[in-house]
MDTraj code that builds the backbone (N, CA, C; nanometers):
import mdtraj as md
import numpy as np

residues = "UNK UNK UNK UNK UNK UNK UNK UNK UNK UNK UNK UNK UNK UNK UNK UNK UNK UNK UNK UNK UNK UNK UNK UNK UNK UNK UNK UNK UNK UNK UNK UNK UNK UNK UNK UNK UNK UNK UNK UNK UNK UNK UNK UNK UNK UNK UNK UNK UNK UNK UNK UNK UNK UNK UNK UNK UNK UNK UNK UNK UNK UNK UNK UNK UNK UNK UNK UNK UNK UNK UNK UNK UNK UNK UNK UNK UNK UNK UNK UNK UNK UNK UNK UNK UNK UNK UNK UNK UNK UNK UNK UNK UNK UNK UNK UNK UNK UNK UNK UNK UNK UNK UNK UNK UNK UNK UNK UNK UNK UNK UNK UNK UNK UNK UNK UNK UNK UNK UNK UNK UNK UNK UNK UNK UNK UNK UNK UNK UNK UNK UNK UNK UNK UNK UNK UNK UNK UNK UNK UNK UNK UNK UNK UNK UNK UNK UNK UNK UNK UNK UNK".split()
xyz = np.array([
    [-7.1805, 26.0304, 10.3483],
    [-7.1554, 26.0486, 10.2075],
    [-7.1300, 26.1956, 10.1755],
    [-7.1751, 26.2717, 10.2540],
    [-7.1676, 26.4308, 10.2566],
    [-7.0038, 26.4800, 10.2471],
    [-7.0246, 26.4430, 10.3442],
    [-6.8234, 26.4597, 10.3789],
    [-6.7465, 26.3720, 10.3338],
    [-6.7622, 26.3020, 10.2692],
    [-6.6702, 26.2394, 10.1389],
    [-6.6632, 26.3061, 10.0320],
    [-6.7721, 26.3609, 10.0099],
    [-6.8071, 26.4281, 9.8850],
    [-6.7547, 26.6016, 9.8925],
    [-6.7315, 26.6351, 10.0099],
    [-6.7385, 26.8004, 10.0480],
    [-6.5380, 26.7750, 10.0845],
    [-6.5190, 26.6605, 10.1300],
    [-6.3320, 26.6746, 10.1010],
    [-6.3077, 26.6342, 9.9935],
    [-6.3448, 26.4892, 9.8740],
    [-6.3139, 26.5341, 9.7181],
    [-6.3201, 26.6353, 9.6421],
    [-6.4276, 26.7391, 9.6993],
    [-6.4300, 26.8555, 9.6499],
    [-6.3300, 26.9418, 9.6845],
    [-6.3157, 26.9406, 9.8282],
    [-6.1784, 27.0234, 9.8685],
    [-6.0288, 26.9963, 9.7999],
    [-6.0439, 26.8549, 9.7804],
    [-5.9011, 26.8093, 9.7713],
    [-5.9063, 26.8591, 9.6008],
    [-5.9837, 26.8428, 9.5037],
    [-5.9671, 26.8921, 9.3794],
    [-5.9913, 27.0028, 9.3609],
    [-5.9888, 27.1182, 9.4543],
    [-5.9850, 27.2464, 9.4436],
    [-5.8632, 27.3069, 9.4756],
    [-5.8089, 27.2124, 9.5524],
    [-5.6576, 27.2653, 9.6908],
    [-5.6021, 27.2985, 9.5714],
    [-5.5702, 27.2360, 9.5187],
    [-5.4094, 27.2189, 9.3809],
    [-5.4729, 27.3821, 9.3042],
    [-5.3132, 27.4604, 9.2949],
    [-5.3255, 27.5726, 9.1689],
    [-5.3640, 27.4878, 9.0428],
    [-5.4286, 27.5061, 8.9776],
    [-5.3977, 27.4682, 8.8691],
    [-5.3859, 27.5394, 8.7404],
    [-5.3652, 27.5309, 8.6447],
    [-5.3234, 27.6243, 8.5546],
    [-5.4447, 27.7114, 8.5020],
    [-5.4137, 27.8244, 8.4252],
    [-5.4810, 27.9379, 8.3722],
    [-5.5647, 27.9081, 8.2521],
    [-5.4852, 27.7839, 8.1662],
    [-5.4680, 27.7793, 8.0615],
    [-5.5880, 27.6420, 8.0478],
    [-5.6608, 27.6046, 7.9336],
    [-5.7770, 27.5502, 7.9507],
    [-5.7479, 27.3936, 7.9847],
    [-5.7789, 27.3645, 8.0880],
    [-5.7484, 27.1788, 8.1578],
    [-5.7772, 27.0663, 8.0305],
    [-5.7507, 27.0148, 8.0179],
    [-5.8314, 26.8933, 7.9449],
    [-5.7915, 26.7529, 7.9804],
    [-5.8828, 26.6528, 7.9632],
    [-5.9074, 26.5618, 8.0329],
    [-5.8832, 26.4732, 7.9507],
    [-5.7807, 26.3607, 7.9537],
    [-5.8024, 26.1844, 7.8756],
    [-5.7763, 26.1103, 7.9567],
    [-5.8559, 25.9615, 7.8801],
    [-5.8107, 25.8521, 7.9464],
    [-5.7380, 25.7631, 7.8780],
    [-5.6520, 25.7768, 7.8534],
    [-5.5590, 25.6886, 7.7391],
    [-5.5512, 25.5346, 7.7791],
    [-5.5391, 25.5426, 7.8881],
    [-5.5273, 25.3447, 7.8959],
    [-5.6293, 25.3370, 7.9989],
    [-5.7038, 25.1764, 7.9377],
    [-5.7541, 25.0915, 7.9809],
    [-5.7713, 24.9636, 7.9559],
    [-5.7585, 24.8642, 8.0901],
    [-5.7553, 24.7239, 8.0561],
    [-5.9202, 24.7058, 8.1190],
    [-5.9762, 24.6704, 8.0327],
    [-6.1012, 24.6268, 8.1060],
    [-6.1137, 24.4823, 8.2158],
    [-6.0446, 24.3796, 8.1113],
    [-6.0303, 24.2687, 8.2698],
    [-5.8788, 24.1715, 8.2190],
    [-5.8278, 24.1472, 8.3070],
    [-5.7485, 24.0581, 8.2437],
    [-5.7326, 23.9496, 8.4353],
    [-5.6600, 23.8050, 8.4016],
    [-5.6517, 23.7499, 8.4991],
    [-5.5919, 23.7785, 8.6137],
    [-5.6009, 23.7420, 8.7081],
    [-5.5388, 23.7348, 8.8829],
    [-5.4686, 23.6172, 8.8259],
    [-5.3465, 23.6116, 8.8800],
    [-5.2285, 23.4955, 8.9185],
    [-5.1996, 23.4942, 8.9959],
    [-5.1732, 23.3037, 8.9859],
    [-5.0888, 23.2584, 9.1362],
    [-4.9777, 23.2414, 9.1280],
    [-4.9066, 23.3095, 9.0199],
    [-4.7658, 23.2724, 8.9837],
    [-4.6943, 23.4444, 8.9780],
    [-4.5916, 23.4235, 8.9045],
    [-4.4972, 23.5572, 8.8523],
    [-4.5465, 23.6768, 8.8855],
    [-4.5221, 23.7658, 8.8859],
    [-4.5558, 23.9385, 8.8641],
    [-4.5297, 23.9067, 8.6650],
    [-4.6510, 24.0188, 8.6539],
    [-4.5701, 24.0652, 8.5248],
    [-4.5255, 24.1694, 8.4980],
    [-4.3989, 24.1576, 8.4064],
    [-4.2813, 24.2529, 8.4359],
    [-4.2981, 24.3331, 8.2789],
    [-4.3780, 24.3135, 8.2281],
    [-4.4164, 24.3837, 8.0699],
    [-4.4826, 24.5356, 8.1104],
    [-4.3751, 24.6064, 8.0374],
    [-4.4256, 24.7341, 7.9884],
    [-4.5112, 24.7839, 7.8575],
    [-4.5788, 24.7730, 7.8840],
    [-4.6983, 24.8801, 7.8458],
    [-4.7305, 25.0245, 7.7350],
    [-4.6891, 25.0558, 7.6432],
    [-4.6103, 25.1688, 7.6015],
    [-4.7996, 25.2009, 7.5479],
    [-4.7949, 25.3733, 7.5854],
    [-4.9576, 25.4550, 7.5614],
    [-4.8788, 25.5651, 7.4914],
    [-4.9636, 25.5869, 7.4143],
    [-4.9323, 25.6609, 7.3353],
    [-4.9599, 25.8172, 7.4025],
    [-4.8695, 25.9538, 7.3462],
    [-4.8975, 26.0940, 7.4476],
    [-5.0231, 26.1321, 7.3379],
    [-5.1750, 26.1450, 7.4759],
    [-5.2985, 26.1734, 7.4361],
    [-5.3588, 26.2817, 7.3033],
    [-5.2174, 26.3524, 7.3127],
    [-5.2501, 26.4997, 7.2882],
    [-5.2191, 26.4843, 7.1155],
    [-5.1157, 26.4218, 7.0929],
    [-4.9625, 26.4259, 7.0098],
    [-4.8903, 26.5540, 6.9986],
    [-4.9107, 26.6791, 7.1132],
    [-4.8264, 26.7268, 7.0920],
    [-4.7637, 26.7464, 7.2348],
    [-4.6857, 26.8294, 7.2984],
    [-4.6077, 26.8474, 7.3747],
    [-4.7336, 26.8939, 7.5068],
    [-4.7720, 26.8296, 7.6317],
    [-4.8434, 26.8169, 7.7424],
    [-4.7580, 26.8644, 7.8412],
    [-4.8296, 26.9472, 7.9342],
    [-4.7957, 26.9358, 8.1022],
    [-4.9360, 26.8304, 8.1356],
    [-4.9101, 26.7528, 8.2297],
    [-4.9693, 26.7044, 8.2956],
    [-4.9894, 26.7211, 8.4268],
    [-5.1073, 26.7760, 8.5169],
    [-5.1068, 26.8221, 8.6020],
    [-5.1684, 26.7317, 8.7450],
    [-5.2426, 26.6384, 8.7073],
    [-5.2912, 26.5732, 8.7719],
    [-5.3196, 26.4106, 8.6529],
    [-5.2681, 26.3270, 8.7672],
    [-5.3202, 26.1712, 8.7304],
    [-5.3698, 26.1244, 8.8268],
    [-5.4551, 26.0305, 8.8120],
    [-5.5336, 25.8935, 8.9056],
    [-5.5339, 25.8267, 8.8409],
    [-5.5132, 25.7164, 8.8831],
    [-5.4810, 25.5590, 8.9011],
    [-5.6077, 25.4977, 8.9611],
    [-5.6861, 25.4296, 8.8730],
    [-5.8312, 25.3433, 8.9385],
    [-5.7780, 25.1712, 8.8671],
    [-5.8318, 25.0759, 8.9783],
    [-5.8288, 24.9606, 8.9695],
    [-5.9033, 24.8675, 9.0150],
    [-5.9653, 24.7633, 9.0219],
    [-6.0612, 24.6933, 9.0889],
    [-6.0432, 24.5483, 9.0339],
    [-6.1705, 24.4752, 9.1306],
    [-6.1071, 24.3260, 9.1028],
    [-6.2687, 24.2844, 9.1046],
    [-6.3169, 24.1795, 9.0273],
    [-6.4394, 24.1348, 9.0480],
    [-6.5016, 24.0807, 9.2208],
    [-6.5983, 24.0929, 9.2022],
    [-6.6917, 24.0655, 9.3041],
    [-6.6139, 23.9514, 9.3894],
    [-6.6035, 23.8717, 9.4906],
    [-6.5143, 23.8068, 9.5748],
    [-6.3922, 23.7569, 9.5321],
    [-6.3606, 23.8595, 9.4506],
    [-6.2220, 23.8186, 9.4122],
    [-6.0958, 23.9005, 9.5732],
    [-5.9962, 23.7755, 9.5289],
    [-5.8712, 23.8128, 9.6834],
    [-5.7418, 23.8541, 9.5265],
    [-5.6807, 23.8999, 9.5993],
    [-5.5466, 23.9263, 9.5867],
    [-5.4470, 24.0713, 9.5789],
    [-5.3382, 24.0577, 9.5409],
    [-5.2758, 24.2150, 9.5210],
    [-5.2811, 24.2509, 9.3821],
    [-5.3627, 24.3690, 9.3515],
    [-5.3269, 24.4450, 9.2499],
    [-5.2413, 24.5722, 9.2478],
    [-5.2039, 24.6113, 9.1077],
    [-5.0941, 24.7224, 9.0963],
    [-5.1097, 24.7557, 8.9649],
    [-5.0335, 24.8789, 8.9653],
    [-5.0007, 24.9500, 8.8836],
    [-4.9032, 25.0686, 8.8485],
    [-4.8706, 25.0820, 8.7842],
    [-4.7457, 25.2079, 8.7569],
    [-4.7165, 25.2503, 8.6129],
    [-4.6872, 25.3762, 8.6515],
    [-4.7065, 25.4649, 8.4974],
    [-4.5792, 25.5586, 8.5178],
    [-4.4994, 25.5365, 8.3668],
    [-4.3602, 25.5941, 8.3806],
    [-4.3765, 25.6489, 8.2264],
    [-4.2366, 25.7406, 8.2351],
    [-4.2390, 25.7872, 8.0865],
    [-4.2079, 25.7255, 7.9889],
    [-4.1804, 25.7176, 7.8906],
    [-4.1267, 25.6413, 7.8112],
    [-3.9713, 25.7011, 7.7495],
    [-3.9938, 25.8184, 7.7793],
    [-3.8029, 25.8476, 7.7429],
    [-3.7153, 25.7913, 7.8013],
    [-3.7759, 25.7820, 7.9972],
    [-3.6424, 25.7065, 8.0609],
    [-3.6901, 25.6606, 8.1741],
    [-3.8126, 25.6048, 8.1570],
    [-3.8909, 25.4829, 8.2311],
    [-3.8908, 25.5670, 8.3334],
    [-3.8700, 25.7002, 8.3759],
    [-3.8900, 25.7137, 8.5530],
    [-4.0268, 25.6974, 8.6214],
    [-4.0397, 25.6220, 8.7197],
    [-4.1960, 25.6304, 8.7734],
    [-4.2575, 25.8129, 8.7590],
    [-4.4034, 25.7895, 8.7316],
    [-4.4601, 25.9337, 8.7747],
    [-4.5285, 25.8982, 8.8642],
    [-4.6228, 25.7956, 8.8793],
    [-4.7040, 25.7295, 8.9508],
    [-4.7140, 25.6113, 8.9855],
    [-4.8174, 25.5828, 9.1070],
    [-4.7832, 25.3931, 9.1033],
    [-4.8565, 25.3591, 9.2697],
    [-4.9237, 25.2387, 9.2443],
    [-5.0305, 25.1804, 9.3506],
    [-5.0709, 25.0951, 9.3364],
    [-5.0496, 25.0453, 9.4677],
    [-5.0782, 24.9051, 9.5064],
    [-5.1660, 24.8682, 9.5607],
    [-5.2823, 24.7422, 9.5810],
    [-5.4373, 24.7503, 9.6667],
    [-5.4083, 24.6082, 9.6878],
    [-5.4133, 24.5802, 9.8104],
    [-5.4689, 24.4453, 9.8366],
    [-5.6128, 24.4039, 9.8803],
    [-5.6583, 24.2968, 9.8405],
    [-5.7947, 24.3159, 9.8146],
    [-5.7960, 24.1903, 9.8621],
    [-5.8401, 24.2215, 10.0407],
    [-5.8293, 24.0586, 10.0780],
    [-5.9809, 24.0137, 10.1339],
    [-6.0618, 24.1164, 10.1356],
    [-6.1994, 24.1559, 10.2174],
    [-6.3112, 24.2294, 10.1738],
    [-6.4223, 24.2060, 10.2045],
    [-6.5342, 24.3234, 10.1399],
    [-6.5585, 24.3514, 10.2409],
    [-6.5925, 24.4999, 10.2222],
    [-6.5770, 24.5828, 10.1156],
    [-6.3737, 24.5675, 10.0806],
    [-6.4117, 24.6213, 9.9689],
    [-6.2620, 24.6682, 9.9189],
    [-6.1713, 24.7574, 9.9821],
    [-6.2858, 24.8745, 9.9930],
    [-6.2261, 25.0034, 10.0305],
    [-6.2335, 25.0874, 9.9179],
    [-6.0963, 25.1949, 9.9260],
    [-6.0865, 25.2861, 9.8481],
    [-6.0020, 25.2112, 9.7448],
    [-5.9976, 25.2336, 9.6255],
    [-5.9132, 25.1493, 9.4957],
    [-5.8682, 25.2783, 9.4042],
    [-5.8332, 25.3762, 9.4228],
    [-5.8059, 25.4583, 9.3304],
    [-5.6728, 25.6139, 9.4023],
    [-5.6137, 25.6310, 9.2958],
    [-5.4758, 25.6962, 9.3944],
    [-5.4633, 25.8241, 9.2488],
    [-5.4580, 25.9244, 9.3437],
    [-5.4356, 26.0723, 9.2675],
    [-5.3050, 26.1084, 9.2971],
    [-5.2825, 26.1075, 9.2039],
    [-5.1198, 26.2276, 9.1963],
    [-5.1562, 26.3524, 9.1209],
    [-5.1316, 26.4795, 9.2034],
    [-5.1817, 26.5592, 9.1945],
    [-4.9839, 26.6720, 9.2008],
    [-4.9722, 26.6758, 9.0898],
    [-4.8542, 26.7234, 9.0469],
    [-4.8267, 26.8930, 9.0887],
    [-4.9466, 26.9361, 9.0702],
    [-4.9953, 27.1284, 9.0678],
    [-4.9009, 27.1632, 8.9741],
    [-4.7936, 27.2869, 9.0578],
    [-4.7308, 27.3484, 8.9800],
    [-4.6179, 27.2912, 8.9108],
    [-4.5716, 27.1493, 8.9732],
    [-4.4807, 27.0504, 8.9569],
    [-4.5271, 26.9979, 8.8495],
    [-4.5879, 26.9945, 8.7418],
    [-4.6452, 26.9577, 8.6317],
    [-4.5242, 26.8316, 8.5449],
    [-4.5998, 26.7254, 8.5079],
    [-4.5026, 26.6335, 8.4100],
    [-4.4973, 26.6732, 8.2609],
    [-4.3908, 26.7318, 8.2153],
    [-4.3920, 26.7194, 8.0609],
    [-4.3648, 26.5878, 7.9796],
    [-4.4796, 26.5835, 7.8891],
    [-4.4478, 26.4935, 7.8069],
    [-4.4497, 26.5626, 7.6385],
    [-4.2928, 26.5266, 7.5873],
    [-4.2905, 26.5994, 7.4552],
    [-4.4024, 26.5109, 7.3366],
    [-4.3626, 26.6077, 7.2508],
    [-4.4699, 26.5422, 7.1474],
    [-4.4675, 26.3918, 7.0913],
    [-4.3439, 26.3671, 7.0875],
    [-4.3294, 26.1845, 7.0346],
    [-4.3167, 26.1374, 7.1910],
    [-4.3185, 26.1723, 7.2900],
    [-4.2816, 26.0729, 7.3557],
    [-4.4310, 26.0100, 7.4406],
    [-4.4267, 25.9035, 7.5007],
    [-4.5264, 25.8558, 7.5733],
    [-4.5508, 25.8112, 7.6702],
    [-4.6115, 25.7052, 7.7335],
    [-4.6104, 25.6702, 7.8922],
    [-4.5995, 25.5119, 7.9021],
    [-4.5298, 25.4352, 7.9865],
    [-4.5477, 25.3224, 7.9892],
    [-4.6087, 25.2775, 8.1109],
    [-4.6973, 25.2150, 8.0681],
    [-4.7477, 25.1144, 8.2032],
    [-4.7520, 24.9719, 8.2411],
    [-4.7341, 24.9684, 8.3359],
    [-4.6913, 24.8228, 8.4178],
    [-4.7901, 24.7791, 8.5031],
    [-4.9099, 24.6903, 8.5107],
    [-5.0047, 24.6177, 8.5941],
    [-4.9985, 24.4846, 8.6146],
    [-5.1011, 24.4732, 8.7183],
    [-5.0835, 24.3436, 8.7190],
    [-5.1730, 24.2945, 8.8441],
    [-5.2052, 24.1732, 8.8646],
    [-5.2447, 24.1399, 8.9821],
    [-5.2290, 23.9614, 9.0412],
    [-5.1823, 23.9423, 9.1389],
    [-5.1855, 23.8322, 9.2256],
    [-5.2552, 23.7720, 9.2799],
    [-5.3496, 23.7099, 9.2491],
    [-5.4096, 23.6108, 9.3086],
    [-5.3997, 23.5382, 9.4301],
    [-5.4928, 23.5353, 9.5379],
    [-5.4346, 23.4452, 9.6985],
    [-5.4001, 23.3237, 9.6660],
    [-5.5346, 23.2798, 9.6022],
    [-5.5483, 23.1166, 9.5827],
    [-5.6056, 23.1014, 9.4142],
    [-5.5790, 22.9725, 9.3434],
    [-5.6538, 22.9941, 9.2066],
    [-5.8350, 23.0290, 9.2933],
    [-5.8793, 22.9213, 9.3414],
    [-6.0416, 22.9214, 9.3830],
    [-6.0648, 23.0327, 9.3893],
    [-5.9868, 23.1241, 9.4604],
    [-6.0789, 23.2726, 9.4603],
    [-6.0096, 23.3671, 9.3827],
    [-5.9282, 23.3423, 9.2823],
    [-5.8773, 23.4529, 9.2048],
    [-5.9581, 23.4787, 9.0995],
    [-5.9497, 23.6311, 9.0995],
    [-6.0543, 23.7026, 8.9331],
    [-6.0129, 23.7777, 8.8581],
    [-6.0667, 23.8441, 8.8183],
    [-6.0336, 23.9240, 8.7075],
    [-5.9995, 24.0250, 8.7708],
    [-5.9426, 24.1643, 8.7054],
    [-5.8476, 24.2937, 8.7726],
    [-5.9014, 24.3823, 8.6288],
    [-5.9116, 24.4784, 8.6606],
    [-5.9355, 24.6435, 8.5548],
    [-5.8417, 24.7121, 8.5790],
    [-5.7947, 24.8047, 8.5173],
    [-5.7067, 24.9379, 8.5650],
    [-5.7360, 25.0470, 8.4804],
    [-5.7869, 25.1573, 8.4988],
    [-5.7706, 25.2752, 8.4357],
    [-5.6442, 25.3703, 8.4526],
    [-5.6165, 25.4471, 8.3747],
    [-5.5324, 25.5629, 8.4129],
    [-5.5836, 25.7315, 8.3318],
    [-5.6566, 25.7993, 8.4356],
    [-5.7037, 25.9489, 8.3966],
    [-5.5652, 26.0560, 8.4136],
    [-5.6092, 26.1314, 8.3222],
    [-5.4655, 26.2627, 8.3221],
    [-5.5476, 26.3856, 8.2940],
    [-5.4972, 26.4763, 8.3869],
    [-5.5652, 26.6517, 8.3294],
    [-5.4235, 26.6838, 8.3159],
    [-5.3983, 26.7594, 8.1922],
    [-5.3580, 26.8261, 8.1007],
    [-5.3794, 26.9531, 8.0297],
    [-5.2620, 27.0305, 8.0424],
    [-5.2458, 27.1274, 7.9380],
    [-5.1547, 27.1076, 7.8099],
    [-5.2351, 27.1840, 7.6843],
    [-5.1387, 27.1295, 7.5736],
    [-5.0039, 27.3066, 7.6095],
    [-4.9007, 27.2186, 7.5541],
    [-4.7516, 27.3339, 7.6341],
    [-4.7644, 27.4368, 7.4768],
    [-4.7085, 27.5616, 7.4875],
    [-4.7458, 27.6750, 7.4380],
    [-4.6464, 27.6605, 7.3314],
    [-4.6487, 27.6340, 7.1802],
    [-4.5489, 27.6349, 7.0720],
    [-4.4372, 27.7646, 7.1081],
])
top = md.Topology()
chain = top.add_chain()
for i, resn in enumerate(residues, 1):
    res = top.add_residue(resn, chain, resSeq=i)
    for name in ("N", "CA", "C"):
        top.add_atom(name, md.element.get_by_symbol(name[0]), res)
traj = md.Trajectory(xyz[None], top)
């Protein structure tokens, strides 16, 4: 547990990150919604920009999970809303316990995402189910560190 804990630390130190004071939201969350044995869903998601005014975004993670013996593929993806381009996006199949790891950092640094003041983020989740008998419920968070951009 030491050295899990002593490379998360490394790995959120590696990145420059800005001068200027970080701040932290979590704008979307689904707390549970169903596993299917059918379709993907193809619905976008539209989150509103945390700040309302003009953001770099410097770092996102992507967390997701599935109830207790639940099987299947979950996902997720987070794009802009001016012109849908992916920023982020992850996939977990969850066929075994333990799970594993369920959570994916994009870690932008100096490559920072702007998001202007009206615009926002869309997200796309979802999860697949193996079988109905063992399909469950699915969560997804999405965290962002942020700077607000200089008028």
């Amino acid at each position: 547990m030491k050295i899990a804990s002593a490379l998360l630390a490394s790995l959120l130190l590696a990145s420059p990150l800005p001068a200027a004071e970080l701040k932290f939201a979590s704008p979307f969350t689904i707390d549970s919604f169903a596993c299917r044995t059918q379709a993907w869903d193809r619905e976008w998601h539209y989150v509103a920009n945390p700040a309302g005014q003009a953001i770099r975004i410097y770092r996102m993670q992507l967390g997701m999970g599935m109830d207790m013996n639940g099987y299947g593929d979950i996902w997720t993806f987070v794009g802009k809303s001016s012109d849908g381009g992916i920023i982020a996006g992850y996939n977990w199949e969850r066929y075994g316990l333990p799970g594993g790891l369920h959570e994916h950092t994009a870690d932008f640094g100096q490559n920072y995402i702007r998001l202007a003041a009206d615009e926002g983020m869309v997200v796309n989740y979802g999860c697949m189910g193996l079988t109905a008998a063992k399909t469950k419920n699915g969560y997804i968070r999405v965290w962002l560190w942020y700077t607000l951009e200089d008028l």
